[in-house]
N, C-alpha and C positions, 0 to 999 in steps of 0.2 A: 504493500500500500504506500510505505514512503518514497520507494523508484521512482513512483510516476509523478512524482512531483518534485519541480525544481526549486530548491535552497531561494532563489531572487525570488519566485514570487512569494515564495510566502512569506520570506521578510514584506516584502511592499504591503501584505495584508492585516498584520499585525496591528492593533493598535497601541498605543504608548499606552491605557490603561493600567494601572498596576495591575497584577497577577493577585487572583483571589482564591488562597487554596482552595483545594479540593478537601472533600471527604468528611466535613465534618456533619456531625450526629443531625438527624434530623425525623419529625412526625411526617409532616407534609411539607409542599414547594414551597410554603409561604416561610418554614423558618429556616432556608435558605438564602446564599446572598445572591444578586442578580445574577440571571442569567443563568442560573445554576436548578435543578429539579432534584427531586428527592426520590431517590430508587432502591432498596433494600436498606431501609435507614441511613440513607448515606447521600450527602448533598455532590450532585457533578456536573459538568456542564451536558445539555442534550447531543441526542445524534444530528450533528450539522457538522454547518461549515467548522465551528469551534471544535468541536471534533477531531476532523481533518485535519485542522492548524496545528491540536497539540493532542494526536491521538494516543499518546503514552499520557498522558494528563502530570507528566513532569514541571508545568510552567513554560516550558519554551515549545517554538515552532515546531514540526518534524524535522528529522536533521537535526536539531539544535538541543542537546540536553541538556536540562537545567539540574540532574540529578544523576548518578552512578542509573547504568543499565541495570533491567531486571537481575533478580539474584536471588536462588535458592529460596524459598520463604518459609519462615517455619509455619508447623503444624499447629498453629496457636486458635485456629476454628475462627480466625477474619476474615471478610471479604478481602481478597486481590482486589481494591480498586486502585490500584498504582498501575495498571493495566490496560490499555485499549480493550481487553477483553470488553469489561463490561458495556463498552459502547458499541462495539459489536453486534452483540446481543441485542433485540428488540427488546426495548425496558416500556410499550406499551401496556394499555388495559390489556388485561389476560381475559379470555372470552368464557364459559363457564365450561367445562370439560363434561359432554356426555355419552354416557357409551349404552346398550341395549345386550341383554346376553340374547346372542342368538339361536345356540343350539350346543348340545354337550353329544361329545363324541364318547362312546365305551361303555363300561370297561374294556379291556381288549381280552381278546377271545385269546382260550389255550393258544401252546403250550406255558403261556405264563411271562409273562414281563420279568419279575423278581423285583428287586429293588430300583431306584430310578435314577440313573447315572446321566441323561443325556436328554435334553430338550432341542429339537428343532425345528426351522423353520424355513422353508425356499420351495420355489417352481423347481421339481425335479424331474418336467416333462415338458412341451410348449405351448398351453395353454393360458398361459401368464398367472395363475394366481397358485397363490401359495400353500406348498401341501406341508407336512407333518411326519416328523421323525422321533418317538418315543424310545430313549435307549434305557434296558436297563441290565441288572445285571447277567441275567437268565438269558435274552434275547431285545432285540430291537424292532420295530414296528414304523412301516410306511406307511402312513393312511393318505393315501390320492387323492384329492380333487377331482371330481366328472361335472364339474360349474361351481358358481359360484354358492359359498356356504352349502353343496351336497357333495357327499364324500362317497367312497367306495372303501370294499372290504379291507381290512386290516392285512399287510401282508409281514411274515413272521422269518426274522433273521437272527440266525446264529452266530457263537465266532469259536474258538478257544478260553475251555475252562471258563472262568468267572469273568465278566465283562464289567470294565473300572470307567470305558469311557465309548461312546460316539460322536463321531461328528461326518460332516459331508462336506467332501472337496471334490476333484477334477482330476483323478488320480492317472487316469490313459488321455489325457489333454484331447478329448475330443468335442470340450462344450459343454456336458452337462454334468452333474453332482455324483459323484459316487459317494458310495457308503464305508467309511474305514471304524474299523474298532482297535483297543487296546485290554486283550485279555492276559488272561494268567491261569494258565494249569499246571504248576509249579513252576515253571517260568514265564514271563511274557513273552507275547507276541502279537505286533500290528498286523492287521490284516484290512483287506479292502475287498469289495465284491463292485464289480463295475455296475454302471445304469444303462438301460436297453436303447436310452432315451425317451422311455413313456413311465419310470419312475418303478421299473422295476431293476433288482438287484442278482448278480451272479457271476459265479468265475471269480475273477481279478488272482490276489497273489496275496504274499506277505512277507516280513522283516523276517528273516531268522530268528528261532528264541533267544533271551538275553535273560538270566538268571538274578533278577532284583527286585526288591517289591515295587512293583508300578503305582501310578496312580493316577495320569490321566493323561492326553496324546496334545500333541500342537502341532499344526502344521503350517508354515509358514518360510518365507528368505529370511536364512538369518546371517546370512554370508555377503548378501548384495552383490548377487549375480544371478535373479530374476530366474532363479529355478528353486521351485518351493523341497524346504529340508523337513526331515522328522524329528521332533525333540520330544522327550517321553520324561516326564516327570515320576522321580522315584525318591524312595526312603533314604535312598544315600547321595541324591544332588538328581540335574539334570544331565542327560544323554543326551547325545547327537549321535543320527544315523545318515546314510551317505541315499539318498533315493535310488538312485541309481545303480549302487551295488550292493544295498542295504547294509553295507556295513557299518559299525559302531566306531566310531570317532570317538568315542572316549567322553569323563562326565567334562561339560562347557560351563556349569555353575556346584561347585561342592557344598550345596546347603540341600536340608530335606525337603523338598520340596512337593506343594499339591496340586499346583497349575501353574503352566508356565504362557507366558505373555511377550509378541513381539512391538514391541513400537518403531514404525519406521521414523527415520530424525533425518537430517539432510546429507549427513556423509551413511556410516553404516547402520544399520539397526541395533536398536536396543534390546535388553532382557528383562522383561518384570516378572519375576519367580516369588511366588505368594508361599508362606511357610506360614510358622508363628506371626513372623508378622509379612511384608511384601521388600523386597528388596529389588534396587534397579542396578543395573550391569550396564558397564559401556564394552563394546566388543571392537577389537581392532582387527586389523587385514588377515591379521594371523591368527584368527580366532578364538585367540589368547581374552579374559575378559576380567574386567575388573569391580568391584563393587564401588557408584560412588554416590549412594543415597539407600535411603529404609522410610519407609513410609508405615503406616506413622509410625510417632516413637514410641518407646516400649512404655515412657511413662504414663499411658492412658489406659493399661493394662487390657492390652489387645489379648482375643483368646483363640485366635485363628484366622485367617481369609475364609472367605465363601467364594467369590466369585470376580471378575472386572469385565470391565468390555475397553478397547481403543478404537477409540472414535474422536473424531472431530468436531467438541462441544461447543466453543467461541467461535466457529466460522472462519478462521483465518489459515483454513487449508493442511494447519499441522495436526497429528493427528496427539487426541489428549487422553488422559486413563479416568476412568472411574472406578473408583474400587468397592466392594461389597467386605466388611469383615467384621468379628465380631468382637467384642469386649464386654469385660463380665457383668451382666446381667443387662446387656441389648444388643443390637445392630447399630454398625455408621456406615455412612456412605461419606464417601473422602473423594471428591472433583478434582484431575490435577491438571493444569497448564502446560502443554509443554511449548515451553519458550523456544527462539531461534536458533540458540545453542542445543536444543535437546533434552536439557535438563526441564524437569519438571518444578512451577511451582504451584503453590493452593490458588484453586479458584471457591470451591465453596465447601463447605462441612457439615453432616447434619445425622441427627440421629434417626433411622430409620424402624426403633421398634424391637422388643425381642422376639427370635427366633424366623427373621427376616432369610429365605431360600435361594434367592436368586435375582435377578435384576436384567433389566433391559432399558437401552437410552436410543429414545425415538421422538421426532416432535409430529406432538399428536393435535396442534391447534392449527400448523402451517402458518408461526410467526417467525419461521427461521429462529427459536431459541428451544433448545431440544425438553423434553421430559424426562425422568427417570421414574420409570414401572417398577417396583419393590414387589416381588411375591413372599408369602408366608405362610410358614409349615404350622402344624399343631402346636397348642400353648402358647401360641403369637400373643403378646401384648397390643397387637392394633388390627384393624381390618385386615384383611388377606391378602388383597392388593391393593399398596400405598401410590400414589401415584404423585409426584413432589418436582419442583423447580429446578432445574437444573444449578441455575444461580442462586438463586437465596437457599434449596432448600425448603421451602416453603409446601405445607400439600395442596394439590389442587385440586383430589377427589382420592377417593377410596371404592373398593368394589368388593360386596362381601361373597366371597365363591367356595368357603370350607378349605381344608386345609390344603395347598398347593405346594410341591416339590419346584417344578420351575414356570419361565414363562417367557412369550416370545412375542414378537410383534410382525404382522405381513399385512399383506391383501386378500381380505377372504371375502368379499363379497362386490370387489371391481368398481367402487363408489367413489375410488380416487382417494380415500382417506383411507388413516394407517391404523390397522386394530389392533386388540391384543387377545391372546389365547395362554391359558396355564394348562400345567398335565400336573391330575391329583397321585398319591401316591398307590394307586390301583392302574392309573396310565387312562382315568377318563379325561378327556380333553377341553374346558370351557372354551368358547370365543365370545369374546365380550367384539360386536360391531360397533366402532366410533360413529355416536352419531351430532357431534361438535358442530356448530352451526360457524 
């Protein structure tokens, strides 16, 4: 955004004004200083031209700091507004969030799901709207789409011994989704079954076994050379495996790990490896990788990860983390920034509830400022699915649907607006249809 603009004019637009800080406390606009509105208790100037002028809200023009560049931020649960983020972001009236449950898919028919390791969501045929991937431990389950919101039979997949994870990628690059698992019948082993391209599964191949306790699959570049690697998350750190010859490269992070995460950044990709608490990695040419951040710190007394997704929260193309984790006696969800450099700082903090399952971040009003879907298992402290502000944290509806293991967001009924669907711990499926004005 600074490129495209040249240093002379935007001197020539400035005016002599003094500078009015930013950020201080406020109810509404009015106990603001001019010019300035009130948005998550916090006085700033609006999306405009002022903006533009001094979109890091440092005092000076773009191009011109009036303050040190962004810097690590600590975990202290403040707004980042030292950030363009926030102006980014549509800080409009928010419209009222309403959704419709449309129809509950299951339970799912023999042989048995088992426990529920794996929630998905994509067109895994070419009809455009989005079908359903139920993994769990015992077997996995495709449920189809034949139109919108009407589904077809449950189709029932296996893998090796106990199954720790599913997911769907492109595994024979021919276009559409395959189905990979990560099992263990005394040792692991990735496997994949190809798609026919009308969303059914079979054949494919697998990793050779590897003798460690697993505990869930990534697939992703983590090398930056645009050919997707396998990384396997296990009891004794993370592995890397060669796609290509499946061989084992040896562990790339030495901590115990239960999900591993890539964030692309502008030179190599990064590693967020969620443990006890989430730790970030920078990885250099040689694969060699270092730790140089832990989210949060331990003094909040974290009691696990659950889950993240990396995506692109503030709209400025990089991509940012959300994290799902637990601490004793609730849930937080922790928003991170990731800056030009790659590092991550806070963008927003907030408690999501105890016994919080899984999460999804989707904008469900179409104000270009995304949402965060919180689902929730048995003995939840708050409704079952929370539904909260990206930026502030703030809820902006709840959906009460019994106890839910995960949950996903797609197109299930072609209306152009994005829904959400949970799968309970039996593998029945709810679809809540958006119906947001």
């Amino acid at each position: 955004m600074r490129a495209g603009l040249a240093l002379a004019a935007l001197l020539s637009l400035v005016s002599c004004t003094p500078h009015v800080p930013e950020g201080l406390a406020c109810r509404t606009t009015t106990d603001c200083p001019p010019e300035q509105t009130c948005v998550a208790s916090l006085c700033h100037r609006p999306v405009g031209l002022d903006a533009h002028l001094d979109a890091d809200l440092d005092g000076g023009a773009d191009g011109v700091d009036a303050a040190p560049p962004d810097a690590l931020v600590p975990m202290d649960g403040a707004l980042d507004v030292g950030t363009d983020a926030a102006m980014r972001l549509d800080s409009g009236p928010q419209p009222l969030l309403a959704f419709d449950e449309s129809i509950t898919l299951g339970p799912l028919p023999s042989p048995g799901l088992g426990t529920v390791t794996a929630f998905e969501s994509a067109d895994l045929g070419t009809d455009g709207i989005d079908d359903f991937v139920v993994g769990g431990t015992n077997h996995a389950y495709a449920i189809r789409s034949v139109g919108p919101i009407t589904y077809g039979a449950a189709l029932a997949y296996a893998t090796t011994g106990i199954a720790h994870d599913w997911l769907l990628d492109d595994a024979d690059v021919d276009g559409d989704l395959d189905l990979w698992s990560l099992g263990e019948g005394g040792t692991g082993v990735v496997e994949y079954a190809t798609n026919d391209g009308a969303g059914v599964f079979g054949g494919g191949s697998s990793v050779p076994n590897f003798g460690f306790e697993v505990r869930s699959l990534t697939l992703a570049d983590v090398s930056g050379d645009h050919v997707v690697d396998i990384l396997v998350s296990t009891g004794s750190g993370v592995h890397e495996f060669d796609r290509g010859t499946s061989s084992d490269l040896g562990i790339v992070v030495a901590m115990p790990a239960i999900a591993t995460y890539v964030v692309p950044t502008g030179a190599m990709p990064r590693l967020l490896v969620m443990g006890t608490d989430t730790q970030y990695y920078e990885r250099a040419s040689s694969g060699a990788t270092s730790q140089i951040a832990t989210f949060p710190p331990t003094a909040v007394n974290v009691a696990g990860g659950i889950d993240a997704v990396v995506i692109d929260v503030d709209g400025d193309t990089h991509e940012d983390v959300v994290l799902l984790h637990s601490i004793v006696g609730s849930t937080e969800v922790v928003v991170l920034r990731q800056l030009p450099s790659g590092d991550l700082a806070l963008l927003s903090r907030f408690d999501a509830g105890h016994g919080a399952t899984d999460l999804v971040v989707v904008d469900l009003d179409d104000r270009a400022r995304p949402e965060i879907a919180v689902s929730h298992g048995s003995g939840s402290s708050t409704d079952n699915v929370s539904v909260y502000d990206a930026l502030t944290g703030s809820q902006r509806t709840s959906l009460a649907t019994g106890s839910q293991r995960g949950i996903v967001s797609g197109q299930f009924d072609m209306d152009g607006r994005t829904d959400l669907a949970c799968v309970s711990s039996d593998g029945s499926i709810h679809i809540w249809l958006n119906a947001t004005l």
